[in-house]
N, C-alpha and C positions, 0 to 999 in steps of 0.2 A: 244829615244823613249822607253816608258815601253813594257818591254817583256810580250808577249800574249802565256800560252800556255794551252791548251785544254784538258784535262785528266778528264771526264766524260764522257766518249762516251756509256756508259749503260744507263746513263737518256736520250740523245739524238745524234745524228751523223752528220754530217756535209754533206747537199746535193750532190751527186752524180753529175760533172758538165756533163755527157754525159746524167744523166736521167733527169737533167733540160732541156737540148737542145732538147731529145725526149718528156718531155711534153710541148714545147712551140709551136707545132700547133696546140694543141688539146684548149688552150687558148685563141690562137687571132685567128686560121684560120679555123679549120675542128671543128668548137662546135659544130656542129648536134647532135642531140638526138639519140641515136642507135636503140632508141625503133621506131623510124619513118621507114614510110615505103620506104620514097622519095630518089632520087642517093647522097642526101648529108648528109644524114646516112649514108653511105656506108661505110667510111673512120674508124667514130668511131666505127661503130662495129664489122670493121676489127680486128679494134687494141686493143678489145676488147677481140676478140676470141685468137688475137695473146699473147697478156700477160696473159691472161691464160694458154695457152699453156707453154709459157715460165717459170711461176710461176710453176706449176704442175712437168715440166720436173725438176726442180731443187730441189723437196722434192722425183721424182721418186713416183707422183701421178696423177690418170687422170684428165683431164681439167675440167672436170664435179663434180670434186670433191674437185675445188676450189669456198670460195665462196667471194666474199670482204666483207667488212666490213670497218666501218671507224678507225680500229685502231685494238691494243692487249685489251684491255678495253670489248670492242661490243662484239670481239671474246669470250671472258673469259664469258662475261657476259651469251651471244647466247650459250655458249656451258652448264654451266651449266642449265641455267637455261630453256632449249629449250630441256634437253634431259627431267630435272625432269617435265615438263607440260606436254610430251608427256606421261607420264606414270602415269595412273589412279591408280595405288597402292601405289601412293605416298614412294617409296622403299625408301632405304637410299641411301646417297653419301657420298663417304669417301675421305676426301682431307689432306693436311698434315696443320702442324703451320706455314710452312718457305713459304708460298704460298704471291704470290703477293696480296694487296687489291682487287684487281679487282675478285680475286677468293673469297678468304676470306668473303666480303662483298656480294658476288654475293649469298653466301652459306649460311647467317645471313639472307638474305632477303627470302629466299627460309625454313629456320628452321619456321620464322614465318608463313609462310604458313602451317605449317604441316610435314616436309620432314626433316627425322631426317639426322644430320652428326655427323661424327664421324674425327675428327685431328688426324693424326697420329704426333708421337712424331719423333723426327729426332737425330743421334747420336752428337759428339761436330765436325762431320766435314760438319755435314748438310745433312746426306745421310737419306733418309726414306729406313729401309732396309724390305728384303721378310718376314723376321719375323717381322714386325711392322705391315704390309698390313696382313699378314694370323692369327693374332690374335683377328684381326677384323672383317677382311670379310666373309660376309656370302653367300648362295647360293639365297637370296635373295635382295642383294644389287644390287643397279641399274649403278650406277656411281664409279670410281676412279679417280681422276684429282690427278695429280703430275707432276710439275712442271721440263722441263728440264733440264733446268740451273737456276739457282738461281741469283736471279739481285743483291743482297747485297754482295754474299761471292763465286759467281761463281761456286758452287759446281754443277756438271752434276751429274744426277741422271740415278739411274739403271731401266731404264724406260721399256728396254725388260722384264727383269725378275720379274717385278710389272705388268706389263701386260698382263703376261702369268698366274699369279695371277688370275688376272682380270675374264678373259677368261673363267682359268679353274670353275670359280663360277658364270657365268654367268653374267659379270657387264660388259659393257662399258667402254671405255678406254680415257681421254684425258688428253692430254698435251699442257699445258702452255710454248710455245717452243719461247717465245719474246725475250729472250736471248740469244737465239742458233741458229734462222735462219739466216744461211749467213755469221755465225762465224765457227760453223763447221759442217763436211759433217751431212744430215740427210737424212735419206729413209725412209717414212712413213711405207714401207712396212717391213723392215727390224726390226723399233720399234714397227711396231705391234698395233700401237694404232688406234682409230677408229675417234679419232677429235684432231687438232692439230691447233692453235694460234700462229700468226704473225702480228708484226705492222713493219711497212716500215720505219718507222725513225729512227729503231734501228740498221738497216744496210745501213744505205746512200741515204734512199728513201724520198720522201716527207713524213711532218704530216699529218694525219687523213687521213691516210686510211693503211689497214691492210689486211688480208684473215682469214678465217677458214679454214681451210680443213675437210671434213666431210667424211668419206668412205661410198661407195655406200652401202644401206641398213643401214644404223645408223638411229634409230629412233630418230627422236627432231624437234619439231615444227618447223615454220617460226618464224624468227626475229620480222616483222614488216608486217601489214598487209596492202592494196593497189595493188600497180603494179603486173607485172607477170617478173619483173628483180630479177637477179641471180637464174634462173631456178623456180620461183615462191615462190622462201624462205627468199628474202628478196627483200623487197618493197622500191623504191625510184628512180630516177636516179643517175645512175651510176656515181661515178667521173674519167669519163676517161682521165685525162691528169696525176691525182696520180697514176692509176693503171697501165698508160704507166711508167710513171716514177721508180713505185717500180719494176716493172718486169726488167726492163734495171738494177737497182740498185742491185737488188738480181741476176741476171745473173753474172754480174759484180763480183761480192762478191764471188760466189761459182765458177766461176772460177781462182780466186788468191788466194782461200783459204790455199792451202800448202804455198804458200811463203809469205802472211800475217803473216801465223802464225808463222815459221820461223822467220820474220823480232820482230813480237812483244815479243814472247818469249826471244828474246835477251836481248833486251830492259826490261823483266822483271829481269830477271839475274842481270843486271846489276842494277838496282833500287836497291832488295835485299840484294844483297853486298854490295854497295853503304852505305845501313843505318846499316846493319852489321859492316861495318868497321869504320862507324863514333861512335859506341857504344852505338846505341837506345836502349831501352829497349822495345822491341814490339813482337808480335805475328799477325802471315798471317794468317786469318779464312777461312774456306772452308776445302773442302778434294783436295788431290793428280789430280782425274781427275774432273778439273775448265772450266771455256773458258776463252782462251787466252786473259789477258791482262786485266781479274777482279782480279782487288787487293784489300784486304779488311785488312786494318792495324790499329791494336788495341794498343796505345803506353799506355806504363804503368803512371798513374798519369796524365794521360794530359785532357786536354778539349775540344773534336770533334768539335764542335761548335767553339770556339776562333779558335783553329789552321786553319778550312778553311776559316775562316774571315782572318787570318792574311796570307794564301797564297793567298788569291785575293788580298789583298794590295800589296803582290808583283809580279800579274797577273799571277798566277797558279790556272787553276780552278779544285774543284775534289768536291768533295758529303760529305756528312757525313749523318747515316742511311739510310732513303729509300728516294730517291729524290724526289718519288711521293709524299710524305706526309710531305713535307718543314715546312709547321706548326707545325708540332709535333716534339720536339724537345727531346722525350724521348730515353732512349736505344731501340731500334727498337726490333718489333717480333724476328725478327730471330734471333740475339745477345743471347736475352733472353732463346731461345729455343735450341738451340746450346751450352749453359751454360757459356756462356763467364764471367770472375769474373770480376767483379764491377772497378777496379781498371785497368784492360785493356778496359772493353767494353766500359767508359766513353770517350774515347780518342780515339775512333775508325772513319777512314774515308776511302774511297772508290777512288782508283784509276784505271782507266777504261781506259788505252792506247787503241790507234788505228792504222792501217797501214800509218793512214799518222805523226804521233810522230815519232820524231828523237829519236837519241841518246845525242844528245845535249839539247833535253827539260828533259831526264832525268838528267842528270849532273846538269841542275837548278834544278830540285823539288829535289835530293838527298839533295842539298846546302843551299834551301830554310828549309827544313825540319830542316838540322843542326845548321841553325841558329835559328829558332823559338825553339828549343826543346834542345837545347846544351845551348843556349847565353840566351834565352827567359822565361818566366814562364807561360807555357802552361800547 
């Protein structure tokens, strides 16, 4: 039987089977409408109030200050573009180059309008640092979006110290945190920021659906206009069997996150040395502090594209660029902005271990790697 093994876990995650078993009433048996006033609402709007509660306690936020969303996308989208419609001066927002599309394009849509931005540039380890944000900002800017963790190179960012930035000029604060919730610890209160994005399938939770988190007092419109669901800010009914789902799945997560990371961290060790001792020639992008178990490996002379063609012919799957943008088959944003040269960033692809990868699926992708790249012409 051809060996299966799973090493993308930043473009998607493998459902949670205890948060599929918690949304399999809200499916076939308690589907009432929460918004109803009759006893058979009851159930989902328990469970409604209950995964908020549970979502909230796990970023050390109130329940009222989570809001769902169908994904990291809506969140990105609702955050910028919900704080710049609330503000009749059309101020600026400043976001950086290494930002997911979903920020990027959310920020293109919003220039047309009128609303100037400003990209901060990032060093070669992906860091946007406090002198990059304080050469820009002014006491007139409305927004800062920077990004937790980075989906291409893992790089965690100094999100207090850009915040306090923020702050001291008067801007708003959010982060793009799709990466990082449920991988390692976060306390909205402790980073400081005023809006914070999450999508559930990037920690074991079903697809399409996600939260914002907003802090109480954040000015920004409503999403969508209609119902009087998620406190009047965003219009539709609710999907409550994903929202049960992701709350069990992000519960789940942040309570094994020390010995996840333990387990993965191993695992990345030994991958490294692994291709060190076979005699690659490659380079790990990102900086020193990552999330655990984004690998972003640039081989010298090679071709991204062929090499993960030729580890799925031998059932290792991994990414090459940004997996959101599969079509585009160029050196990604961030390679480019990170300044990676031509001869490594070509040959670069993305491996994203998770708590349930062995030790033994490393030992193939090391093997795999040394035969396409030692034996092969990649």
């Amino acid at each position: 039987m051809k060996q299966f093994i799973y090493v993308d876990n930043a473009a998607t995650t493998k459902l949670d089977i205890d948060a599929f078993e918690a949304m399999k009433p809200y499916l076939l048996e308690e589907y009432g409408n929460a918004s109803q006033p009759y006893s058979f609402a009851r159930k989902p709007k328990q469970a409604l109030k209950e995964a908020r509660a549970i979502i909230a306690q796990c970023i050390n936020a109130d329940p009222e200050e989570i809001f769902f969303t169908s994904g990291g996308t809506e969140s990105d989208n609702w955050a910028i573009k919900g704080s710049a419609f609330s503000d009749t001066q059309k101020r600026a927002i400043i976001t950086s180059q290494i930002e997911h599309h979903a920020i990027l394009r959310s920020c293109e849509d919003i220039e047309k309008m009128g609303y100037p931005v400003a990209y901060l540039p990032v060093t070669k380890e992906g860091i946007v640092t406090a002198e990059a944000l304080e050469s820009v900002i002014t006491p007139t800017t409305r927004l800062v979006s920077v990004m937790l963790a980075n989906n291409e190179i893992g790089t965690i960012e100094p999100i207090n110290e850009l915040c306090k930035i923020a702050h001291q000029n008067g801007a708003l604060f959010h982060t793009d945190a799709v990466q990082a919730v449920g991988h390692i610890q976060i306390d909205v209160k402790k980073l400081g920021v005023d809006l914070l994005s999450a999508s559930a399938h990037k920690f074991n939770g079903p697809k399409g659906i996600g939260f914002l988190y907003i802090k109480k007092g954040t000015p920004i419109t409503s999403y969508t206009s209609g119902g009087a669901q998620e406190f009047g800010m965003r219009a539709g009914t609710e999907n409550f069997a994903s929202i049960v789902g992701m709350a069990v799945a992000l519960k789940k997560n942040c309570d094994t996150i020390t010995e996840n990371t333990r387990h993965i961290e191993a695992m990345e060790s030994q991958l490294l040395d692994g291709l060190s001792s076979a005699g690659l020639d490659f380079v790990r992008n990102g900086s020193n502090e990552r999330v655990p178990g984004n690998i972003s490996l640039s081989f010298k002379n090679a071709d991204g594209e062929a090499l993960l063609h030729r580890l799925d012919l031998m059932g290792i799957c991994v990414s090459t660029g940004a997996a959101c943008d599969t079509v585009n088959t160029r050196v990604s944003h961030v390679l480019n902005a990170i300044g990676l040269k031509q001869e490594y960033s070509n040959g670069t692809i993305r491996i994203t271990l998770s708590a349930s990868n062995t030790q033994e699926n490393v030992t193939a992708i090391i093997s795999a790697l040394r035969i396409i790249l030692l034996q092969g012409r990649i």
